[in-house]
N, CA, C and O atoms as a GROMACS GRO file, in nm:
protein
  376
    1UNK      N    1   2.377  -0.922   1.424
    1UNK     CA    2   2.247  -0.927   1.488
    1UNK      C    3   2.220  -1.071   1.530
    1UNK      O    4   2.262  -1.170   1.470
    2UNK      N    5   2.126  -1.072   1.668
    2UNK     CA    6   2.147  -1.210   1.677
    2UNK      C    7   2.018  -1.265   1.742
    2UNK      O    8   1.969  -1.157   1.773
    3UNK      N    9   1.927  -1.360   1.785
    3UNK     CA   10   1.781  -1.390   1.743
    3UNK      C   11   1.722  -1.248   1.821
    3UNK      O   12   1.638  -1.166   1.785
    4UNK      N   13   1.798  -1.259   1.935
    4UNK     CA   14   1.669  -1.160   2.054
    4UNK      C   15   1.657  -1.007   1.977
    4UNK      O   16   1.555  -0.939   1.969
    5UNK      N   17   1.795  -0.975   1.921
    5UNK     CA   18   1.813  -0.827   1.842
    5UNK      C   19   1.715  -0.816   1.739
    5UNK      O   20   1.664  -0.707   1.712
    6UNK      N   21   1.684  -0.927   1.678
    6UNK     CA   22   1.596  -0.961   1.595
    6UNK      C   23   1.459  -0.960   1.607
    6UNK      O   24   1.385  -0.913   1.521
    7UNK      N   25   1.414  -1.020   1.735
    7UNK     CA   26   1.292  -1.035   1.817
    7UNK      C   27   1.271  -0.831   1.831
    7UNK      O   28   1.178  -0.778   1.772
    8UNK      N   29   1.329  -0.783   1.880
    8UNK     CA   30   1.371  -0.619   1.923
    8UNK      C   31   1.295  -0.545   1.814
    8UNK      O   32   1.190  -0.481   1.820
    9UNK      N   33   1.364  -0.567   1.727
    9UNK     CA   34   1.379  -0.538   1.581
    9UNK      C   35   1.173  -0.545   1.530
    9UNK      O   36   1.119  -0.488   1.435
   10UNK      N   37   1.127  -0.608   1.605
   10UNK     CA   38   0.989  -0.636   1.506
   10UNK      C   39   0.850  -0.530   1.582
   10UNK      O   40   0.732  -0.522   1.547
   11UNK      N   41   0.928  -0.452   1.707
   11UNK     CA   42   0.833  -0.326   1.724
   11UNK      C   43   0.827  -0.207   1.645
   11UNK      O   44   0.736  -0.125   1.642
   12UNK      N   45   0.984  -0.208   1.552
   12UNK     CA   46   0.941  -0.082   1.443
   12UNK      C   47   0.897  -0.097   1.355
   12UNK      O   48   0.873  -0.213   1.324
   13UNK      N   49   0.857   0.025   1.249
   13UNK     CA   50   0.802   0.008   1.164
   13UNK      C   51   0.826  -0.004   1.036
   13UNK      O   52   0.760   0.028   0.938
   14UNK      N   53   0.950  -0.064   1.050
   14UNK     CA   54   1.030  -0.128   0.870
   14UNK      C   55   1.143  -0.243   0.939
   14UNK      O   56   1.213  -0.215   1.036
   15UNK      N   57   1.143  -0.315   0.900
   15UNK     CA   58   1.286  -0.406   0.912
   15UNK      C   59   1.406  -0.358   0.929
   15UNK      O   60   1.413  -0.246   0.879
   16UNK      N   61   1.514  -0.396   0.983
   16UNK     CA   62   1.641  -0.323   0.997
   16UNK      C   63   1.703  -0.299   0.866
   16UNK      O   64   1.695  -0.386   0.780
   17UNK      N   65   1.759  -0.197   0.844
   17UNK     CA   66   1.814  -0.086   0.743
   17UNK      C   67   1.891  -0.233   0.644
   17UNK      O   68   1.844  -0.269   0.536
   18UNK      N   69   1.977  -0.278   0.689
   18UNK     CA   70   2.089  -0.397   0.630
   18UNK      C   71   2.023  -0.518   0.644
   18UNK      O   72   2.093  -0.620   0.637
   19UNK      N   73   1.910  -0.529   0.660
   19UNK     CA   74   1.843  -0.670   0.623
   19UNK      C   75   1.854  -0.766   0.504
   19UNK      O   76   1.821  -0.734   0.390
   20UNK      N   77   1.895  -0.867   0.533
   20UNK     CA   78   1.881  -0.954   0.388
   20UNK      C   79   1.755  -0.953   0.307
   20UNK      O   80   1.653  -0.912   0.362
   21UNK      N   81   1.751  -0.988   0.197
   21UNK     CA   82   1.553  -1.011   0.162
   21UNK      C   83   1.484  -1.133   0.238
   21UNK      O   84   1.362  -1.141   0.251
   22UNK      N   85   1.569  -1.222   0.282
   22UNK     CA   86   1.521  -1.309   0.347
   22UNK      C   87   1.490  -1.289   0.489
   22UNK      O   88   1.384  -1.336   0.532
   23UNK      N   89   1.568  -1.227   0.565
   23UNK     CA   90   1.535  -1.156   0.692
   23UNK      C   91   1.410  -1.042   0.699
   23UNK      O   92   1.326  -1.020   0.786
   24UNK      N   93   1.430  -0.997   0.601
   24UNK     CA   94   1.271  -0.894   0.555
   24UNK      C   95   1.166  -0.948   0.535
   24UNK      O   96   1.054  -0.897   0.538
   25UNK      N   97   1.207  -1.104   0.504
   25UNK     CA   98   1.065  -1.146   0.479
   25UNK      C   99   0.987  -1.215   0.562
   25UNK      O  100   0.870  -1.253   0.557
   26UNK      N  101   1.129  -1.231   0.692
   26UNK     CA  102   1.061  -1.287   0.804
   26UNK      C  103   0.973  -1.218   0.897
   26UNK      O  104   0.866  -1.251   0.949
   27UNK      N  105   1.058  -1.098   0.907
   27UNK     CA  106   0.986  -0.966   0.977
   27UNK      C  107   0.871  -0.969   0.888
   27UNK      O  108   0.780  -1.014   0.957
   28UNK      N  109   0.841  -0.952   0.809
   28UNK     CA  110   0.720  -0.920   0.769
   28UNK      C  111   0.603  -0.987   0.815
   28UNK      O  112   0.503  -0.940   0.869
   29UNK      N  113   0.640  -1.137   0.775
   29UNK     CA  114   0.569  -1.210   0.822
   29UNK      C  115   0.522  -1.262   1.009
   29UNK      O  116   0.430  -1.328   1.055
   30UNK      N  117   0.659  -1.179   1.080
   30UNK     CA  118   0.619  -1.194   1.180
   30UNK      C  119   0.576  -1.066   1.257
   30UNK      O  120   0.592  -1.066   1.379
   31UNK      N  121   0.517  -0.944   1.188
   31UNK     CA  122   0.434  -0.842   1.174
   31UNK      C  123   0.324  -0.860   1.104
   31UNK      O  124   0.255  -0.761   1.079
   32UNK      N  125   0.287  -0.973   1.064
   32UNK     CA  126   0.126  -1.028   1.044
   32UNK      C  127   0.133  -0.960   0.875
   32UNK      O  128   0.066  -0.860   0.851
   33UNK      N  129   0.200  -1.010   0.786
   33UNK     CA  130   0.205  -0.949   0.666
   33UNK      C  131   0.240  -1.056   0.561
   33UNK      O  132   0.342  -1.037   0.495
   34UNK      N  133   0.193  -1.127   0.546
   34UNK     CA  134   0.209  -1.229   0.534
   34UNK      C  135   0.250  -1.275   0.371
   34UNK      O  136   0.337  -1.344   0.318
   35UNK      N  137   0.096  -1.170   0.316
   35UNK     CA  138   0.164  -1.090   0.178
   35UNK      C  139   0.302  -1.090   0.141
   35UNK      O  140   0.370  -1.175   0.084
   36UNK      N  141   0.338  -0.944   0.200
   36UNK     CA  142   0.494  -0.917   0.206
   36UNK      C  143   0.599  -1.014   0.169
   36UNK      O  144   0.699  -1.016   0.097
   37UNK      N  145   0.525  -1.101   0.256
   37UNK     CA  146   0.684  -1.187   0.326
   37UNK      C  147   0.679  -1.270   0.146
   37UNK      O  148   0.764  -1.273   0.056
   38UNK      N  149   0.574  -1.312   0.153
   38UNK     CA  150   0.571  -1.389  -0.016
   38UNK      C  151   0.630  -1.331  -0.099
   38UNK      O  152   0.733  -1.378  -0.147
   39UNK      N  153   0.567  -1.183  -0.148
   39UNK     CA  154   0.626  -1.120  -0.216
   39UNK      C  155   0.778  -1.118  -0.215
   39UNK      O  156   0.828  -1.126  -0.327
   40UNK      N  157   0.849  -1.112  -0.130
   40UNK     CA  158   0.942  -1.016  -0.146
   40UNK      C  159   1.046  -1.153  -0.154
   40UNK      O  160   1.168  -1.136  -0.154
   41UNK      N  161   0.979  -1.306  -0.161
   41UNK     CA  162   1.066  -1.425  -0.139
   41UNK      C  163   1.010  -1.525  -0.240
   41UNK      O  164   1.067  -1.630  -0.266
   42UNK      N  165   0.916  -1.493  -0.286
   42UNK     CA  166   0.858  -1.581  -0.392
   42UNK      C  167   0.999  -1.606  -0.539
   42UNK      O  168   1.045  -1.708  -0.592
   43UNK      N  169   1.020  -1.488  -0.556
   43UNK     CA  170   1.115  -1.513  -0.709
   43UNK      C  171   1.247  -1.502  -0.625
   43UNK      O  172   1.327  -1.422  -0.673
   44UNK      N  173   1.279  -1.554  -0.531
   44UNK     CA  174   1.472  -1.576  -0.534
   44UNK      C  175   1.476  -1.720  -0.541
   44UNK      O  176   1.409  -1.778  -0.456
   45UNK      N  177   1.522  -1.772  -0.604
   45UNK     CA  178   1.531  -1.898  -0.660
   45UNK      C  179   1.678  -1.972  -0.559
   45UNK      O  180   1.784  -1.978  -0.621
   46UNK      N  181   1.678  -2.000  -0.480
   46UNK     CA  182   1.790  -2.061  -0.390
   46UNK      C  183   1.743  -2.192  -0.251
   46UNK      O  184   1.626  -2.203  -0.212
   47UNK      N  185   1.804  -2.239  -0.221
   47UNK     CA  186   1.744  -2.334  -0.092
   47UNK      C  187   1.732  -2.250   0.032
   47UNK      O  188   1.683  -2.317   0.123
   48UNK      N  189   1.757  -2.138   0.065
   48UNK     CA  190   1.729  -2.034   0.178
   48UNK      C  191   1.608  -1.989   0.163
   48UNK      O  192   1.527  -1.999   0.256
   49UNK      N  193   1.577  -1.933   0.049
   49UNK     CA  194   1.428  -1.852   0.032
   49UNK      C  195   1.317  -1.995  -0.008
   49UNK      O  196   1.197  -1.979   0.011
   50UNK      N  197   1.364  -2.119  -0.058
   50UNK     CA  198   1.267  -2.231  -0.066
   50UNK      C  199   1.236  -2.257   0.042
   50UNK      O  200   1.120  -2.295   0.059
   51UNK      N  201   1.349  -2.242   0.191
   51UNK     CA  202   1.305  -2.267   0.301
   51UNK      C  203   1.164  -2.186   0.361
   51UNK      O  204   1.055  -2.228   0.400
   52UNK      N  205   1.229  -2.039   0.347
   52UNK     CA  206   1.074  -2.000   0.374
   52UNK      C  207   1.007  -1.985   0.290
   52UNK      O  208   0.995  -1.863   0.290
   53UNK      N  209   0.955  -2.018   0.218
   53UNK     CA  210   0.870  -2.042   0.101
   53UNK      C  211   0.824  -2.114   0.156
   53UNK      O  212   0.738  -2.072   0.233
   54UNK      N  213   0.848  -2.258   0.155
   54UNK     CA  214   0.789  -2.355   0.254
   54UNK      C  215   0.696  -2.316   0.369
   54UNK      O  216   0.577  -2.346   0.381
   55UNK      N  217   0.767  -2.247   0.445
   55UNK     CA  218   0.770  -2.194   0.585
   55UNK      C  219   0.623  -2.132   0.576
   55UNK      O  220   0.530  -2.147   0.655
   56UNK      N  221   0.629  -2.069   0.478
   56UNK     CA  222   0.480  -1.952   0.431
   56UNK      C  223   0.369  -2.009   0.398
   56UNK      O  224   0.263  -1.957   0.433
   57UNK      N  225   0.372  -2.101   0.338
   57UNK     CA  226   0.290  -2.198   0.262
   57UNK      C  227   0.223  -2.285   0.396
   57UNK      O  228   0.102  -2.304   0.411
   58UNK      N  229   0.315  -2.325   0.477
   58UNK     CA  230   0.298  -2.434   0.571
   58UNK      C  231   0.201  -2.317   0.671
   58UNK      O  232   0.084  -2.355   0.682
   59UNK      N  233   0.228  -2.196   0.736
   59UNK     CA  234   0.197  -2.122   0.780
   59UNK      C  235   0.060  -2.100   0.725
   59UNK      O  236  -0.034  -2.076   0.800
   60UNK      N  237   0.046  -2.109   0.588
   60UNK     CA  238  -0.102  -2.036   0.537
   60UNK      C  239  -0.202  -2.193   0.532
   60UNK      O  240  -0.323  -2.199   0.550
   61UNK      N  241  -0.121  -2.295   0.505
   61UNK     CA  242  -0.221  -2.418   0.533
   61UNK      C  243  -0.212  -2.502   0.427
   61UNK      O  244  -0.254  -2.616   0.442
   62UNK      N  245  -0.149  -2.457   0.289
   62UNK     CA  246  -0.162  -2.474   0.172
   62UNK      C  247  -0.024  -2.625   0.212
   62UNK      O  248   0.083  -2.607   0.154
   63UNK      N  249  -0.030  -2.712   0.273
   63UNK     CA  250   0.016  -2.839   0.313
   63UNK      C  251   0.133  -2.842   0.152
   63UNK      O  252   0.247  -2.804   0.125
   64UNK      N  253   0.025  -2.909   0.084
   64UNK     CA  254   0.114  -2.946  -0.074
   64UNK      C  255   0.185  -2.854  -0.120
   64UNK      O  256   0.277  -2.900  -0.187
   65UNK      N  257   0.184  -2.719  -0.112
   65UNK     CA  258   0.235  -2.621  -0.232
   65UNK      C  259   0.400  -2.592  -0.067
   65UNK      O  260   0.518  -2.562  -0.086
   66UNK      N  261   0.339  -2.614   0.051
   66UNK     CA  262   0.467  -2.610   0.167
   66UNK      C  263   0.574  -2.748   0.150
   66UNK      O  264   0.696  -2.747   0.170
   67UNK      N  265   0.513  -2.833   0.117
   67UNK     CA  266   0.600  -3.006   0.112
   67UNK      C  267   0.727  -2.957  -0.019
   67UNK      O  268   0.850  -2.964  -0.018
   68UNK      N  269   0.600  -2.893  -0.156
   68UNK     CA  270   0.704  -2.869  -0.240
   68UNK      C  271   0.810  -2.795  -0.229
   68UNK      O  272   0.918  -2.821  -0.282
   69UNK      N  273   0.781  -2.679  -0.149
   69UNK     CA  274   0.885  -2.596  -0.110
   69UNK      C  275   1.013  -2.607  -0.023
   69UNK      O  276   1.120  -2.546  -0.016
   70UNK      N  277   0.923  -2.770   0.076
   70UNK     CA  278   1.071  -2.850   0.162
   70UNK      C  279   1.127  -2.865   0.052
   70UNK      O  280   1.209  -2.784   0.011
   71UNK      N  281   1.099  -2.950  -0.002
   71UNK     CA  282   1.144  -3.066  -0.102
   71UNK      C  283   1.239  -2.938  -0.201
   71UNK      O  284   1.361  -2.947  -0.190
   72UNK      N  285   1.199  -2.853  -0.271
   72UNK     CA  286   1.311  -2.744  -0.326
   72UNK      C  287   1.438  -2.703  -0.208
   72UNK      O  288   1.545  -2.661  -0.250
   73UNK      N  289   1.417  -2.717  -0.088
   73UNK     CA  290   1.507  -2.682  -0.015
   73UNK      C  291   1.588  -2.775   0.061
   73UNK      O  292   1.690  -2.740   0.120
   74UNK      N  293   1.545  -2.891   0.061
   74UNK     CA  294   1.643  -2.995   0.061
   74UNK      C  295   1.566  -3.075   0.220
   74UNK      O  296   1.621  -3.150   0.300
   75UNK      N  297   1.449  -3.032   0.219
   75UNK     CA  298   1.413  -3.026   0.384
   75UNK      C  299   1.249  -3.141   0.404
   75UNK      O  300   1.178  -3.177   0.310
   76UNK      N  301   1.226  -3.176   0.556
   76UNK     CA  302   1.080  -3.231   0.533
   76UNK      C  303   1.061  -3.088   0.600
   76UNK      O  304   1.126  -2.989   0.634
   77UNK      N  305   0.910  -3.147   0.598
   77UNK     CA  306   0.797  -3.054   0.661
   77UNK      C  307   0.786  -3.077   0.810
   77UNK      O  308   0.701  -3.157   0.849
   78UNK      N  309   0.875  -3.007   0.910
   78UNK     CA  310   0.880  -3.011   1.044
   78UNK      C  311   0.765  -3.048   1.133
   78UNK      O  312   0.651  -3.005   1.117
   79UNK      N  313   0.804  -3.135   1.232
   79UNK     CA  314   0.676  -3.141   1.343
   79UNK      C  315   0.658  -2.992   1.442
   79UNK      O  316   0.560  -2.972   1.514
   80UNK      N  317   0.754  -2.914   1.428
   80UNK     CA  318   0.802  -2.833   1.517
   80UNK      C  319   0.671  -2.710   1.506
   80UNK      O  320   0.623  -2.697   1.393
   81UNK      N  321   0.633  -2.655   1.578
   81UNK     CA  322   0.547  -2.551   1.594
   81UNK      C  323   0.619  -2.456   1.470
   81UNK      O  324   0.740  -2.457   1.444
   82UNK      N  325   0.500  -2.362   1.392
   82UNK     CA  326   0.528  -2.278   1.339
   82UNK      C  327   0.611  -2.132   1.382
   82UNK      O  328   0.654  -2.040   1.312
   83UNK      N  329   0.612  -2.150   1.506
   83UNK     CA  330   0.698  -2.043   1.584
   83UNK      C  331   0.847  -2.065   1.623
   83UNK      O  332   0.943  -1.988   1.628
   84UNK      N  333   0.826  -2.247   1.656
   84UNK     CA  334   0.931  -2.272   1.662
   84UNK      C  335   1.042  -2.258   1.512
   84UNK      O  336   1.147  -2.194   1.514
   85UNK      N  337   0.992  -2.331   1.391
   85UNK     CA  338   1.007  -2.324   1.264
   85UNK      C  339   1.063  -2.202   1.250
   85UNK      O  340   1.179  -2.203   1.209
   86UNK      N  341   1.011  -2.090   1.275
   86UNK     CA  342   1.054  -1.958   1.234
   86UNK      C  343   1.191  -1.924   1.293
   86UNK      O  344   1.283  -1.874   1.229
   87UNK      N  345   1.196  -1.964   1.447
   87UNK     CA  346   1.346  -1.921   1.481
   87UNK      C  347   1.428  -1.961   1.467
   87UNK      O  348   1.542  -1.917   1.483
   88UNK      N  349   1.365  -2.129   1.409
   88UNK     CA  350   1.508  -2.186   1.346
   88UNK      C  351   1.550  -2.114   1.176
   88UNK      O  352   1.653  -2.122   1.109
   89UNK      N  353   1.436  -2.056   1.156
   89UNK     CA  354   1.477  -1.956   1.003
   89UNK      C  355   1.577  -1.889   1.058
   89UNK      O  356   1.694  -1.900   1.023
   90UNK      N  357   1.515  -1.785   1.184
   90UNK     CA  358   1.599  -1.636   1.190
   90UNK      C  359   1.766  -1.727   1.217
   90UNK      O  360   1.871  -1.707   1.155
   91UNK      N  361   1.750  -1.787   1.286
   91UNK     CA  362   1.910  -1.795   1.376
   91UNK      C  363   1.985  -1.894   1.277
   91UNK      O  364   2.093  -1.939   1.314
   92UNK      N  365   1.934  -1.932   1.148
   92UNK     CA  366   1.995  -1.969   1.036
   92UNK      C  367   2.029  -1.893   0.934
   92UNK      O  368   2.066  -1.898   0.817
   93UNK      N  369   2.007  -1.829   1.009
   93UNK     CA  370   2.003  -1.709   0.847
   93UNK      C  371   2.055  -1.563   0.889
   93UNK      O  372   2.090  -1.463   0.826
   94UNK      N  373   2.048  -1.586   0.988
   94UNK     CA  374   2.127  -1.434   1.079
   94UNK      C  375   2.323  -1.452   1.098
   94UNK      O  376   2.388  -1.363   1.153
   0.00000   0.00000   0.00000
């Protein structure tokens, strides 16, 4: 799968069947679920899911609790638009 299949992918109504949890949690979040996306990425303990962890945090506003989550993932806190941010998730992680 590859970003645009991905982009495709966010008019139905569940994530693709073979999704990673991390890819699920993007969809989620980029189906306005924002919840979800936490949930389902909060407890994997790795520098992929710290990324969006970050990503979520930075997204909800919560600045400090997003820096910590660079900083677990090896990363700063991007100038890049939050949209932009995101596709550099998907097409890293796809």
């Amino acid at each position: 799968m590859n970003l645009q299949a991905f982009k495709e992918s966010l008019s139905a109504t569940q994530p693709p069947a073979n999704a990673s949890e991390y890819i699920k949690a993007l969809w989620y979040d980029a189906n306005s679920n924002w919840d979800k996306a936490h949930k389902l990425i909060q407890d994997i303990n790795d520098i992929k899911a710290s990324w969006i962890h970050a990503y979520l945090h930075r997204k909800e506003g919560d600045i400090s609790n997003a820096d910590y989550w660079y900083s677990k993932a090896g990363k700063r806190r991007p100038s890049v638009s939050l949209d932009m941010e995101w596709e550099q998730i998907v097409n890293a992680l796809l």
